[in-house]
C-alpha positions as CSV (number, residue, x, y, z in Angstrom):
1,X,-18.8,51.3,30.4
2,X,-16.4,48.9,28.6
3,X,-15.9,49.5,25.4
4,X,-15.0,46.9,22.5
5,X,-12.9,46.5,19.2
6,X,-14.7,43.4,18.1
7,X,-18.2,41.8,17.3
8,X,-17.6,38.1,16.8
9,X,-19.9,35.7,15.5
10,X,-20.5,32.3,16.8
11,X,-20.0,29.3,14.6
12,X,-22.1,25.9,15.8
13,X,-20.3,23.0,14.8
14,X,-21.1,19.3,14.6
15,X,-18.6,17.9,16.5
16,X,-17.0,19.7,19.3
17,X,-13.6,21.3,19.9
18,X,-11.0,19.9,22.4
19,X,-10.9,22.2,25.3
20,X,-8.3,22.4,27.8
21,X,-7.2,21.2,30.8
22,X,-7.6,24.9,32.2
23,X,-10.9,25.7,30.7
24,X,-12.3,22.4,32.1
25,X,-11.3,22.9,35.0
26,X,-12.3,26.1,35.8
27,X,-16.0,25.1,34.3
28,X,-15.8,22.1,36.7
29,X,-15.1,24.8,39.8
30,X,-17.1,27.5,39.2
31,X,-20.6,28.1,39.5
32,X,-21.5,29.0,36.5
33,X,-25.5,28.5,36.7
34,X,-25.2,27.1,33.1
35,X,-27.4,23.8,33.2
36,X,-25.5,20.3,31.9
37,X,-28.0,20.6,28.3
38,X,-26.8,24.5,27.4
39,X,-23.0,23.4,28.6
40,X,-23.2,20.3,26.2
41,X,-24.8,22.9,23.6
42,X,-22.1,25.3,24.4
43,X,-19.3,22.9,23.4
44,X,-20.3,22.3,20.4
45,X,-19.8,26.2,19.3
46,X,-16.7,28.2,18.3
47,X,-15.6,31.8,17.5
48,X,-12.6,33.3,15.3
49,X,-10.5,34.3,17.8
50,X,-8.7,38.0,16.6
51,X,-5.9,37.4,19.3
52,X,-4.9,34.1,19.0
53,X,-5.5,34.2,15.2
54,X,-7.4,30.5,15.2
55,X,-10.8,29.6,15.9
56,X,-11.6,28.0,19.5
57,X,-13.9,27.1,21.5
58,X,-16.8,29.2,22.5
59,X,-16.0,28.1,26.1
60,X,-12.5,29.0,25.8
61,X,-14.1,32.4,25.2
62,X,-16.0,32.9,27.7
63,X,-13.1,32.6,30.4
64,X,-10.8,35.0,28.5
65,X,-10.1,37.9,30.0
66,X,-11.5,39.9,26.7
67,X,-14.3,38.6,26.6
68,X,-17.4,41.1,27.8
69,X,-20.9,40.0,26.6
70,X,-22.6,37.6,24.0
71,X,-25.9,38.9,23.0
72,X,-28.0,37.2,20.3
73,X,-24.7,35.1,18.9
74,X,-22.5,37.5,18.7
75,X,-19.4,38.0,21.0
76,X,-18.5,41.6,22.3
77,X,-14.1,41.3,23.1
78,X,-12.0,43.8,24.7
79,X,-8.8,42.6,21.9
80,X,-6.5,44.0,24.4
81,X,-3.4,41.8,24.2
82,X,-2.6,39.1,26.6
């Protein structure tokens, strides 16, 4: 079982974050089984990143390679270094 070394809350904000170029295209290619309404809801949410120091996108999250699980709005990450 993975383990984790942080518990991350998700923010929901009124006006979403600018993703990148990367992140959209990757949502745009895979098959993510997410519906259009929960991706639009999705974009308007972000997390304090403890890597990168700065708060992103939730999105963003989800394709990092720390992230594990989200369970009831909260964000399980690996915080192993890039």
């Amino acid at each position: 079982m993975s383990q984790w070394r942080y518990e991350i809350p998700v923010v929901n904000l009124d006006k979403a974050l600018r993703l990148s170029k990367d992140v959209r295209s990757k949502l745009k290619n895979m098959e993510t089984g997410l519906g259009k309404n929960i991706i639009a809801k999705m974009r308007k949410e972000a997390v304090e990143c403890p890597i990168l120091k700065r708060r992103i996108p939730f999105l963003q999250c989800l394709f990092c390679t720390n992230f594990l699980r989200r369970v009831k709005g909260i964000v399980y990450c690996k915080g192993e270094p890039f």
